[in-house]
C-alpha positions in Angstrom: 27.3 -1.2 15.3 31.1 -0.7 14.4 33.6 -0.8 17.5 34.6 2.5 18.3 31.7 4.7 16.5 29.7 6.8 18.8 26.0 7.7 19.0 25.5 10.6 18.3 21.7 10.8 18.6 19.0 8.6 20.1 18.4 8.2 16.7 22.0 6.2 16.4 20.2 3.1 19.2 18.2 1.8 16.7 14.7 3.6 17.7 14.5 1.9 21.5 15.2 4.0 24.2 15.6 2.5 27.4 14.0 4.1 31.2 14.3 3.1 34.3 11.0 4.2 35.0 8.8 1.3 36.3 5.4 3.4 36.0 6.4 4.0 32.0 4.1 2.5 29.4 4.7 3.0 25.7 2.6 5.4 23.4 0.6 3.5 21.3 0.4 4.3 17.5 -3.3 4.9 16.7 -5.0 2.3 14.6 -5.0 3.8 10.7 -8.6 3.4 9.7 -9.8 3.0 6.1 -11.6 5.6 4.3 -15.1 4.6 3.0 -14.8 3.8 -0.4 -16.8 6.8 -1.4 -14.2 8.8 -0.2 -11.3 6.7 -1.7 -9.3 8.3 -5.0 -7.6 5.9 -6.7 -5.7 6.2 -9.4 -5.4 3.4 -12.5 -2.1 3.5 -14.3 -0.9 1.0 -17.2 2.7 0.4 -17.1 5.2 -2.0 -18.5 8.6 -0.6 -17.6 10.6 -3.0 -16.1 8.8 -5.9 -16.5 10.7 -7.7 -19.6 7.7 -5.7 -21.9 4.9 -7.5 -20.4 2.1 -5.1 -19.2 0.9 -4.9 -15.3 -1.7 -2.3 -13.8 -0.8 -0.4 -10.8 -3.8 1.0 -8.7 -2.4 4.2 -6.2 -4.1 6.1 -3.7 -5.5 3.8 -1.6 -5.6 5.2 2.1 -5.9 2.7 4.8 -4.0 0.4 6.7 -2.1 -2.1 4.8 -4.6 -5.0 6.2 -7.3 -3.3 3.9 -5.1 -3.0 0.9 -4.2 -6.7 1.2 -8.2 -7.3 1.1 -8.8 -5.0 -1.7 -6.1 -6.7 -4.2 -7.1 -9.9 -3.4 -11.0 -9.3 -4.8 -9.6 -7.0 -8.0 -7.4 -10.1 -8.7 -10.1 -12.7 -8.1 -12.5 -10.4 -10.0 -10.3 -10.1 -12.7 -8.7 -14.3 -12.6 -5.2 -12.9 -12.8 -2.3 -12.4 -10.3 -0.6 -9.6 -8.9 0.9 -8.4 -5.7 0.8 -5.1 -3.1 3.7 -3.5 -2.5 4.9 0.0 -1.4 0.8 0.7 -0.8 0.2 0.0 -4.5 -2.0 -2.7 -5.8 0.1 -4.3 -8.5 -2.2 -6.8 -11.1 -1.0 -8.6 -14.2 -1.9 -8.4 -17.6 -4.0 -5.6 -19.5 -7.2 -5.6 -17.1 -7.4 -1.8 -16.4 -11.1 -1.9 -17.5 -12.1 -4.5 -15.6 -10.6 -3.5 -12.6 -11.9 0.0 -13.0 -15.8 -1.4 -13.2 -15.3 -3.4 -10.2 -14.1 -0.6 -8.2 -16.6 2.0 -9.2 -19.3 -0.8 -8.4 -17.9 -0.7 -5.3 -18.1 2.8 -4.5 -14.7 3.4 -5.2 -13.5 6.9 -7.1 -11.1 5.4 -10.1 -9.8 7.7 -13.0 -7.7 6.3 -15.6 -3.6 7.8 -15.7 -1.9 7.3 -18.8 -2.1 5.3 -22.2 
């Protein structure tokens, strides 16, 4: 924090607020839980903007905790033998495998429909 700027909301400390309660305990965030996949709607988009014109699919709508998206992306890319990454709750895969991604997730019970091209 600059010298001389005041706080002007508890906002301004960084999220911690500090108590001199001894008795206080900390809310605790509930645990996220996944969807079934039945339930799931995923989206499959094709994409190649900013990616030096090389082509990547980008699967969105995946609810669940980010533990579960991790576990997801790592079967589509071993399903499909390509890379890929997760990142902003998106499952990020290289190459043109929309297809074959799309057939593994609807044998898994997952809702997919194709978005663009």
């Amino acid at each position: 924090m600059a010298k001389g700027k005041k706080l002007s909301s508890l906002s301004d400390l960084g999220g911690m607020v500090y108590s001199t309660n001894d008795n206080f305990e900390p809310e605790q965030d509930e645990a996220m839980e996944s969807l079934s996949p039945n339930e799931q709607h995923l989206e499959a988009h094709l994409e190649k903007k900013g990616r030096g014109g090389k082509v990547a699919v980008i699967m969105k709508g995946f609810e669940g905790p980010e533990d579960d998206l991790k576990d997801l992306a790592k079967a589509i890319k071993n399903h499909c033998a390509t890379g890929g990454s997760v990142k902003g709750g998106e499952i990020i895969i290289q190459g043109n495998v929309r297809d074959k991604a799309m057939d593994f997730l609807k044998n898994k019970g997952y809702k997919v429909k194709r978005v663009g091209g």
